[in-house]
N, C-alpha and C positions, 0 to 999 in steps of 0.2 A: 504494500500500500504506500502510495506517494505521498508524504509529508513536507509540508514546509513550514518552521517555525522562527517567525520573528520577534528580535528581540531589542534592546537600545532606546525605545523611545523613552518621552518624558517631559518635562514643563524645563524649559533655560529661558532666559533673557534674550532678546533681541542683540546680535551680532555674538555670540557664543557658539560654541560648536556642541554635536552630537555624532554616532556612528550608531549604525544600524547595522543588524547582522539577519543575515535568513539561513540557516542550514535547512538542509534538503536529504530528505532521505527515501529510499524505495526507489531510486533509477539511476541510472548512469548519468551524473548529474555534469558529469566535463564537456557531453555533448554537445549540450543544450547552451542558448543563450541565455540568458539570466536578467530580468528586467525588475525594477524599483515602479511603481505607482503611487499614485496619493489620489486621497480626496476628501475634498475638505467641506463641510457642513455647508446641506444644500448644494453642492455644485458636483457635478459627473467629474468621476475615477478619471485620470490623467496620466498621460505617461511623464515620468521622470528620467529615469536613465537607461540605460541597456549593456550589456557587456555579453559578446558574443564571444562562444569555445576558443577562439582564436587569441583572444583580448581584445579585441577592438571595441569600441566607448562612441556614447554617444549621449547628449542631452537635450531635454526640452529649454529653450533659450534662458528662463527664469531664471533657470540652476546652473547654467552654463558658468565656468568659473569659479562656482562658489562649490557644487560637490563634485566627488571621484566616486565612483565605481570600481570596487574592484570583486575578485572571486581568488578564492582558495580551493581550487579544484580536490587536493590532500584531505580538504577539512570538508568539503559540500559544503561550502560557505561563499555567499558573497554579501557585500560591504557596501553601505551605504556612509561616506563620508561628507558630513555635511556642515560645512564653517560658515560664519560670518551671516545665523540663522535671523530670517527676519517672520515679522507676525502672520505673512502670506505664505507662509511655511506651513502653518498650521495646517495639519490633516491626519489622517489617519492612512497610516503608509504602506503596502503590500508587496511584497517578494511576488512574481510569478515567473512562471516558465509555461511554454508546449501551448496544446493546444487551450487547456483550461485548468491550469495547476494556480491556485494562489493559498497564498498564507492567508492565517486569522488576521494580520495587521497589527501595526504598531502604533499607538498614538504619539505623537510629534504636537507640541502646543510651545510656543513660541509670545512670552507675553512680558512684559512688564507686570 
């Protein structure tokens, strides 16, 4: 059975950092591309970042510069690296992969 569990979030201040973690279990998880989402109160799931078998990276413009994506192929883990967080952060953030694999989500709340 395919799992994915996320973990990292939590309530920081505006311009503070967080990392996010999703381990994967039940597939051959090096395959696969490995994708970050959010979504935040009221408003449709969005993609964030992407990190494909190979390593190659990609973001939604928001986050561009401010997070990295990375994965631990050893660990079925990848990595949500996220600095310099601001209040349009806020969401509630999901690992997926394949055709319809996502985690429970992590909540991310970014406030003063």
């Amino acid at each position: 059975q395919v799992q994915l569990v996320e973990s990292g979030g939590g309530l920081v201040q505006p311009g503070e950092n967080l990392r996010l973690s999703c381990v994967v279990s039940g597939t051959i998880f090096r395959f696969y591309s490995m994708y970050w989402y959010r979504q935040a109160p009221g408003k449709q799931r969005e993609f964030v970042a992407v990190i494909t078998s190979g390593g190659s990276t990609n973001y939604a413009d928001s986050v561009k510069g401010r997070f990295t994506i990375s994965r631990d192929n050893a660990k079925n883990a990848v990595y949500l690296q996220m600095n310099s967080l601001k209040a349009e952060d806020t969401a509630l953030y999901y690992c997926h992969f394949g055709v319809n694999y996502w985690g429970q989500g992590t909540q991310v709340t970014v406030s003063s």
